[in-house]
Each structure stands twice: as structure tokens, then as C-alpha cells.
ZAMARGU-4260 file (C-alpha; in steps of 0.2 Angstrom, whole numbers, plus 5000, padded with zeros to 4 digits):
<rodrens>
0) 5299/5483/5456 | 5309/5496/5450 | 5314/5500/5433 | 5330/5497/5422 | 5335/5515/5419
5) 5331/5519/5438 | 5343/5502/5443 | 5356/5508/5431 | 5354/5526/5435 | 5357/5520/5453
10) 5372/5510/5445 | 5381/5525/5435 | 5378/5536/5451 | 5386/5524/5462 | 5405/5521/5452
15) 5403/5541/5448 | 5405/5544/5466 | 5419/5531/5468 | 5428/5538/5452 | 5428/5554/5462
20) 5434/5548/5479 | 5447/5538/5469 | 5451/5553/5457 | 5454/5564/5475 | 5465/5553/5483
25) 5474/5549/5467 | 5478/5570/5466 | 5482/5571/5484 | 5495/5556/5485 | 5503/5556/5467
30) 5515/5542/5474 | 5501/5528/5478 | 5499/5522/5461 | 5487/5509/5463 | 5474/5523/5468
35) 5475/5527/5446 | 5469/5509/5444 | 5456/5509/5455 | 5450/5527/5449 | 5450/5521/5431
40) 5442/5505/5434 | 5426/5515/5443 | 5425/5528/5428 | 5425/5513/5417 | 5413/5505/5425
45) 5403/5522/5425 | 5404/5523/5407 | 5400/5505/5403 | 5382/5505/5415 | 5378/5523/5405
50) 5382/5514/5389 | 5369/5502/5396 | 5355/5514/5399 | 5354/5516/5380 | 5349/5501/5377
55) 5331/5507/5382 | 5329/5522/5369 | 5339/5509/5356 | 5329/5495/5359 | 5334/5489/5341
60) 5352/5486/5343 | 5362/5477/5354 | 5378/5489/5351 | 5376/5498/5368 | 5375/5481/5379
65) 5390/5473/5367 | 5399/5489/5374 | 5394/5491/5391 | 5399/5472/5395 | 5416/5475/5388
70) 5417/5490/5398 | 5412/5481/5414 | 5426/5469/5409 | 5437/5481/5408 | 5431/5490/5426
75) 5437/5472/5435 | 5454/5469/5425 | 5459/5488/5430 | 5453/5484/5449 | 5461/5469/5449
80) 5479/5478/5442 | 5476/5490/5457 | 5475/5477/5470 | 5492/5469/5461 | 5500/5487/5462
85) 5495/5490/5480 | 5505/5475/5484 | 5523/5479/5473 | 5516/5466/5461 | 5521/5467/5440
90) 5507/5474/5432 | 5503/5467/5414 | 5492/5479/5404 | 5493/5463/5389 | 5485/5452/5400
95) 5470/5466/5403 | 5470/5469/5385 | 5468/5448/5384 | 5455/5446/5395 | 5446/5462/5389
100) 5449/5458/5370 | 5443/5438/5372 | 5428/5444/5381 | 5422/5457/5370 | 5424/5446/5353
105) 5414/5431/5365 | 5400/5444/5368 | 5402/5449/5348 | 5401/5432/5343 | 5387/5425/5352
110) 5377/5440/5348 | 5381/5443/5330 | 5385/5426/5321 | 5376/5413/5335 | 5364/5424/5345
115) 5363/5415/5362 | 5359/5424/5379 | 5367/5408/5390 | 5383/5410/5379 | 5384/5428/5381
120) 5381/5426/5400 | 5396/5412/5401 | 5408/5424/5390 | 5404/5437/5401 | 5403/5431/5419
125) 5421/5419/5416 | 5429/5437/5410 | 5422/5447/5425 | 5426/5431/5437 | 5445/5427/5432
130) 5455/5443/5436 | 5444/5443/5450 | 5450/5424/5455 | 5469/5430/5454 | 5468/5445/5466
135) 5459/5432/5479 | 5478/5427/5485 | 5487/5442/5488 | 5471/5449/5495 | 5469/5436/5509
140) 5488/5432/5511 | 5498/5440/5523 | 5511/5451/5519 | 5526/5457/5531 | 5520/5445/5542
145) 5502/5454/5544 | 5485/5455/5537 | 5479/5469/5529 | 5461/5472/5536 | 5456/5481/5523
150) 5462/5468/5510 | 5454/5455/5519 | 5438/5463/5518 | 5439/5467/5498 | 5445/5445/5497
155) 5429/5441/5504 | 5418/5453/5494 | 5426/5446/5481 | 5420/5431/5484 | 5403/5434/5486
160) 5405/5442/5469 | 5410/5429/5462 | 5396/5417/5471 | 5381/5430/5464 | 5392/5428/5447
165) 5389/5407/5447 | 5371/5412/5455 | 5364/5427/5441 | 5374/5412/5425 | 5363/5397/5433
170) 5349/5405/5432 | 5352/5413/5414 | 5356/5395/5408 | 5343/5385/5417 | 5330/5399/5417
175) 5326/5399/5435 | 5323/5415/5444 | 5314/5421/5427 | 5329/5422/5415 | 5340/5432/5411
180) 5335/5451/5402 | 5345/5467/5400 | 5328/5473/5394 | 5315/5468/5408 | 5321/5464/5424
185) 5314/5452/5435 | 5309/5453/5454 | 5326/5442/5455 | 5338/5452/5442 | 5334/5470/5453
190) 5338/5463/5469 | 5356/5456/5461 | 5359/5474/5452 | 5356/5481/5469 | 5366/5468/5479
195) 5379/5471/5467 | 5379/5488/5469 | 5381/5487/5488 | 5395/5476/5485 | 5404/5485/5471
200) 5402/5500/5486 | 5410/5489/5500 | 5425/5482/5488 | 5429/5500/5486 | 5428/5503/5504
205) 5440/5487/5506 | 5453/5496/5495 | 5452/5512/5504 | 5456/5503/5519 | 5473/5496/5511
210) 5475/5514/5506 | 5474/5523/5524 | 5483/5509/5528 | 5499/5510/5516 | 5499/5527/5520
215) 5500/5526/5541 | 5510/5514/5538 | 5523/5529/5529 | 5518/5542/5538 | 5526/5531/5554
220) 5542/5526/5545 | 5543/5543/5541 | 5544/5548/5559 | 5556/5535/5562 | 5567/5539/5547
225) 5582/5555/5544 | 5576/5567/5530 | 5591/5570/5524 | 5600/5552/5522 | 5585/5543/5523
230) 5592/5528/5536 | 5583/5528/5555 | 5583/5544/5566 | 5587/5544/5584 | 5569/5540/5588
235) 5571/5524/5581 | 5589/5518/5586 | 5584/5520/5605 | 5570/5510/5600 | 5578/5497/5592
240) 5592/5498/5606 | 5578/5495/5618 | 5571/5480/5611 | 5590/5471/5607 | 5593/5476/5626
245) 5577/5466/5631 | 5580/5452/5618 | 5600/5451/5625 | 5595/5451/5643 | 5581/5436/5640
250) 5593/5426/5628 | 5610/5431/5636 | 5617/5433/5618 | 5627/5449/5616 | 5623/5462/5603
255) 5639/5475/5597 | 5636/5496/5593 | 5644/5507/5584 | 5647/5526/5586 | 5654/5536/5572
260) 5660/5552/5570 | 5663/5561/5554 | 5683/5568/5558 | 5683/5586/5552 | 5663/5591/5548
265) 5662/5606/5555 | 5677/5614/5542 | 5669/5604/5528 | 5655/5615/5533 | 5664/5630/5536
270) 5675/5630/5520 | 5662/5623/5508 | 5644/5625/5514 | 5629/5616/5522 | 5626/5609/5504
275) 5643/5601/5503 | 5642/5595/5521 | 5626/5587/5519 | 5630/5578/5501 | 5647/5571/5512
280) 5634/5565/5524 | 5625/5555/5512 | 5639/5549/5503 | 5644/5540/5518 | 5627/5532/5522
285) 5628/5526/5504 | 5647/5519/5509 | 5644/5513/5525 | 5627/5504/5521 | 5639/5492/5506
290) 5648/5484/5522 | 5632/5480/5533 | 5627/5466/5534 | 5605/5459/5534 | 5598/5465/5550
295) 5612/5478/5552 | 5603/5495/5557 | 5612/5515/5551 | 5605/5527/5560 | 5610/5545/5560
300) 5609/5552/5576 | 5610/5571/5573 | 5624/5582/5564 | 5638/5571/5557 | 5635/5556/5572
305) 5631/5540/5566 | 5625/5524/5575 | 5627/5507/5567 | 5619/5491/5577 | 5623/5473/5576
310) 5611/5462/5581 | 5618/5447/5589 | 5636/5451/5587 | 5653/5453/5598 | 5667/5464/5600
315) 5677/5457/5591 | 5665/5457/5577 | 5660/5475/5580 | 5679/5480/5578 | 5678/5469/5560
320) 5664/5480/5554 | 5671/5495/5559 | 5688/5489/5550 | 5678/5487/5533 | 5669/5506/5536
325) 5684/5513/5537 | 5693/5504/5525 | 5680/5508/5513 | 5681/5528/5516 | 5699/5529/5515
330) 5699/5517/5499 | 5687/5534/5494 | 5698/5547/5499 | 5712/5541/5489 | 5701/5542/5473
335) 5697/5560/5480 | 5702/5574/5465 | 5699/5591/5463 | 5685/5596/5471 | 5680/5581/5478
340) 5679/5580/5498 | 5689/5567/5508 | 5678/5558/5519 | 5688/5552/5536 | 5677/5544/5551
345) 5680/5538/5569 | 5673/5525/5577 | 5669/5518/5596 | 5662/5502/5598 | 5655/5493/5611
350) 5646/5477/5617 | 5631/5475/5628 | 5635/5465/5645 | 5622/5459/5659 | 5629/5475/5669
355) 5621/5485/5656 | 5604/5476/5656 | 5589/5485/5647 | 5596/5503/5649 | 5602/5508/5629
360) 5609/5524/5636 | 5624/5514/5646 | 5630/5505/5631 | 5630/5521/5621 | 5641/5530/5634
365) 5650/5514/5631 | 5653/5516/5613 | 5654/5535/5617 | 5669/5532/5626 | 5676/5521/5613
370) 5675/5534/5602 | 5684/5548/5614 | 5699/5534/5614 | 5698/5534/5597 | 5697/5552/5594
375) 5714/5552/5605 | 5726/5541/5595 | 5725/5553/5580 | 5705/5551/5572 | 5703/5541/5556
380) 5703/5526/5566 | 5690/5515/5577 | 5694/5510/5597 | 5685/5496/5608 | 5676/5498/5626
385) 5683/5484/5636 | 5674/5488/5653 | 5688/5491/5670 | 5690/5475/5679 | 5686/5476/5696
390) 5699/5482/5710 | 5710/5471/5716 | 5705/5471/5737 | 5716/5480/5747 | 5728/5469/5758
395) 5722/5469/5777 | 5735/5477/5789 | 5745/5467/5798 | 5748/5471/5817 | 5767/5471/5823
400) 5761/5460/5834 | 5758/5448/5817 | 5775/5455/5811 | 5785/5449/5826 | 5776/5430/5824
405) 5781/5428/5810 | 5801/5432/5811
</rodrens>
């Protein structure tokens, strides 16, 4: 069997090595803060099995386990705040200082005033259990309409946790299995230390799953995304014309486009600088995006080109959009002092026909079009695409022959 300083040694190795991973990927992603929670909470829980070994060369006081339990307390609460972080939860550093608190005045309590070893274990193992117990639902829920596979994992390791919790407080209460001893472990209490240990080392694994999936999941909105006004790229309109061209063509239902043009740029560039021309750029996106409706998609398509989709809309409600665009640029022009830049747009639209069918390219000549028309009357203005109506078929010739008949 192996000793207690070799199983706690095992133990402090074990969170030192996690407190490092968690402490690199907490330095190279400075904007995924649930890694400082989960880097904490392995240091913690570092600290507390050290504080633990001490126990052996103080085998006359119990202040080293009073303090390694509280810090083991500790360890879960911070995990637990991680998992809440991860998933855009409020975080409630009174409720950790609760839990933490309640706990270690339990352990004082039973230790100092009624020294009972069941107690202590009930104190501790409800305090470990409970935060625990909170995460379980938003680590087995889905979330966007997906599960996390890394989040499920650290949900069901949880739960095993918790089992071995019940399991290693059973048999401090009843006895079974050969008590309960920070001291002298039995046969049964070293293969739970090392259990746990392998578990501990799999939760972790669980979070850095969520972590290297949070951060795929950013580096491919990223790709999908404008750098400069932060609304979709041309990558992701055609992508997102190429699924409401499939959708429209099953269901039939029509789906309206916008093409905007910013009337002027290239002197806003010329008089006043790249710098100038890029903050008119996101001043517009910040405009257009108050008169967009849910499910509306801006997308900025290069230079001063703007795309707006309408998911399951008409003409006619295409041209209302475009009416509330314009009217909230020239409603900023005229607030326009100084130094400030007038903002003037044109704007095409279009709507997707059957004829068009699942080719995106087709209704954006469409709207392209639109905008030329528009362009045409004078700018600072918006035009529909209202597709030619067939030709009329020419009148067959008539013979003289006919002719004569019919006088």
C-alpha cells in the first residue's frame, strides 16, 4: 500500500501540473476568463494537499488538515465559478466566500469544540458536493442548440465525484471499508485518493475541451466577420445567400437584398484620410444595424459596399427597410457640424424569384442593378429590381392572299 506523503505527494504534483497548463492558457488568451478560475482553483487545491502533507511531521495538531480541507473547498467553488464563467453566467464571489466560510467554521467546530470525524466528513463532503451539484445543469445542457463535448465530459465526472463523495462519507459514518484517517490510510482510502486523482485529472481535461472549443468556435466567426466594422464579410453573406436560396426554393417563400453604397467615399477618403473614411464606415454599421430587424444580416462586402439580407421578406418590404436606412442617415447629416462627415448612401434592392433558384450571384446582379438605377436618379436614394416582363410575340404575317379575304 502506499504511504500518505507519497499519495499526497502524488496529489500536489498532480493540480501543480494543471495550475500550469491553466496558468499558460490563461497568458496566451487574456480574454477567456473562465481559464483564471480554473487556474486558481488547481493552485488552490495544490496548496491545500501540501498543507496536508504537514500533518505527518505535525502529528499533534490538526491546524494543517483544518486548512487543507478549507482549501479544497475553496479549489471546487473556484472550478465551479469557471464552469459558470465559461458559459456567460453571473459569477458571485459571496456565495464562494459562503460556502468556503460555512465549511471551514463546520470543520473548526467539529474539531475544536465537538471533535467528531463523521461530522467533519459530512461538513466537508456537503461543501465539496454542492457547488459541484450547481455546475451539473449548465454542464449537461445544451447551449446554441449544441452540446459541448467537453462539458458533457466534465458533467459526468462530476458525477462520479460526487458518487465517491457519498461512497468515502458512508464509510467514514458506518466504518466500513476501515474508517476514515487522514493519518493511516487504508487499502480502501488509497485506492479513492488515486481515483480521485485520476478524476480531478479528467475534469480538467473536460474543461480544456470547452476551452479549445470556445476558442474554434471564435477563430471561425472571426473568419466569417469584417475587421473593421465587426458585422459579416463577404465569405459569410454568400454563405448565408446560399442557404436562403435553398430554403426559398424548397418553401417558395421569397427572401429581399439589399446593396448599399456609400454616395461620395472615395473624396471622404481623399479629403480627409483612410482614418476618417473608416470611422464613416463604422458609423453607418452602428446606424444601419438600429433599423434591422432579428434575423436581419449586415455584411460589408469590401470598400464602402454594404449587403443587408432579409430573410423571408418582399419587395415591398425590402424598399421599407431601405426607406428607414436612409432616413436614419440623412436624419444624421443634418445634425452634421463642423467637422463632422455627412453620411449619404444608395441603395438597390431586390427579391429572390424561382428564376433565380439557388444561384446567390443572380439576385446580387439583381440588387446591383437596383443600385445603378438608383445611382441614376441623383444618389442619396434607394431603387427596386422589378424583373422585364416577357416579350410580347410578334404578330404572324399575314399573306395578301389573307388581306384580300378579309375585304
Amino acid at each position: 500500500m502506499l504511504s500518505v506523503p507519497t499519495l499526497w505527494t502524488v496529489f500536489v504534483i498532480n493540480f501543480l501540473a494543471l495550475g500550469l497548463i491553466w496558468a499558460y492558457v490563461m497568458g496566451s488568451y487574456p480574454s477567456f476568463e473562465a481559464a483564471r478560475f480554473w487556474t486558481g482553483s488547481a493552485f488552490v487545491a495544490a496548496a491545500g494537499a501540501a498543507s496536508a502533507m504537514l500533518r505527518v511531521v505535525m502529528p499533534d495538531t490538526l491546524v494543517p488538515l483544518l486548512f487543507a480541507g478549507t482549501a479544497l473547498i475553496l479549489a471546487i467553488c473556484l472550478a465551479a465559478m469557471g464552469v459558470r464563467k465559461f458559459f456567460n453566467q453571473p459569477v458571485s464571489w459571496r456565495h464562494t466566500v459562503l460556502v468556503t466560510g460555512l465549511g471551514a467554521a463546520g470543520l473548526c467546530f467539529f474539531t475544536f469544540v465537538h471533535d467528531s470525524v463523521p461530522a467533519r466528513m459530512t461538513v466537508f463532503t456537503i461543501a465539496q458536493t454542492l457547488p459541484m451539484a450547481l455546475s451539473l445543469k449548465l454542464l449537461l445542457s445544451r447551449h446554441d442548440g449544441r452540446a459541448n463535448p467537453g462539458a458533457r465530459l466534465a458533467g459526468i465526472v462530476s458525477i462520479v465525484i460526487m458518487v465517491i463523495f457519498a461512497a468515502r462519507l458512508f464509510g467514514a459514518v458506518t466504518g466500513i471499508g476501515g474508517g476514515f484517517s487522514y493519518m493511516h490510510f487504508s487499502p480502501a482510502q488509497s485506492v479513492v485518493i488515486l481515483v480521485l486523482v485520476f478524476l480531478s485529472m479528467s475534469l480538467n481535461f473536460g474543461f480544456l475541451l470547452m476551452a479549445m472549443d470556445r476558442l474554434r468556435n471564435e477563430v471561425a466567426d472571426l473568419a466569417l466577420l469584417d475587421d473593421l466594422t465587426g458585422v459579416a464579410n463577404r465569405r459569410h453573406l454568400v454563405q448565408r445567400l446560399t442557404e436562403e436560396c435553398a430554403r426559398s426554393e424548397r418553401s417558395g417563400q421569397p427572401f429581399a437584398l439589399l446593396v448599399i453604397d456609400l454616395d461620395g467615399f472615395k473624396g471622404i477618403n481623399d479629403t480627409y484620410g483612410h482614418a476618417a473614411g473608416d470611422a464613416c464606415l463604422q458609423h453607418f454599421t452602428l446606424m444601419a444595424q438600429t433599423r434591422l430587424r432579428p434575423g436581419d444580416m449586415l455584411a460589408r462586402t469590401g470598400g464602402d459596399e454594404f449587403c443587408i439580407v432579409l430573410p423571408s421578406s418582399t419587395l415591398r418590404e425590402g424598399a421599407m427597410i431601405a426607406r428607414r436606412v436612409l432616413e436614419v442617415c440623412r436624419a444624421d447629416a443634418e445634425q452634421c457640424t463642423g467637422n463632422d462627415i455627412p453620411i449619404a448612401v444608395s441603395i438597390g434592392v431586390a427579391q429572390w424569384t424561382r428564376e433565380m433558384g439557388a444561384h446567390p450571384d443572380r439576385l446580387i446582379a439583381a440588387a446591383d442593378h437596383a443600385l445603378y438605377d438608383a445611382k441614376k436618379a441623383g444618389r442619396n436614394g434607394f431603387a427596386t429590381y422589378d424583373a422585364a416582363p416577357p416579350l410580347a410575340p410578334e404578330p404572324e404575317p399575314v399573306s395578301d392572299v389573307a388581306l384580300r379575304k378579309r375585304a
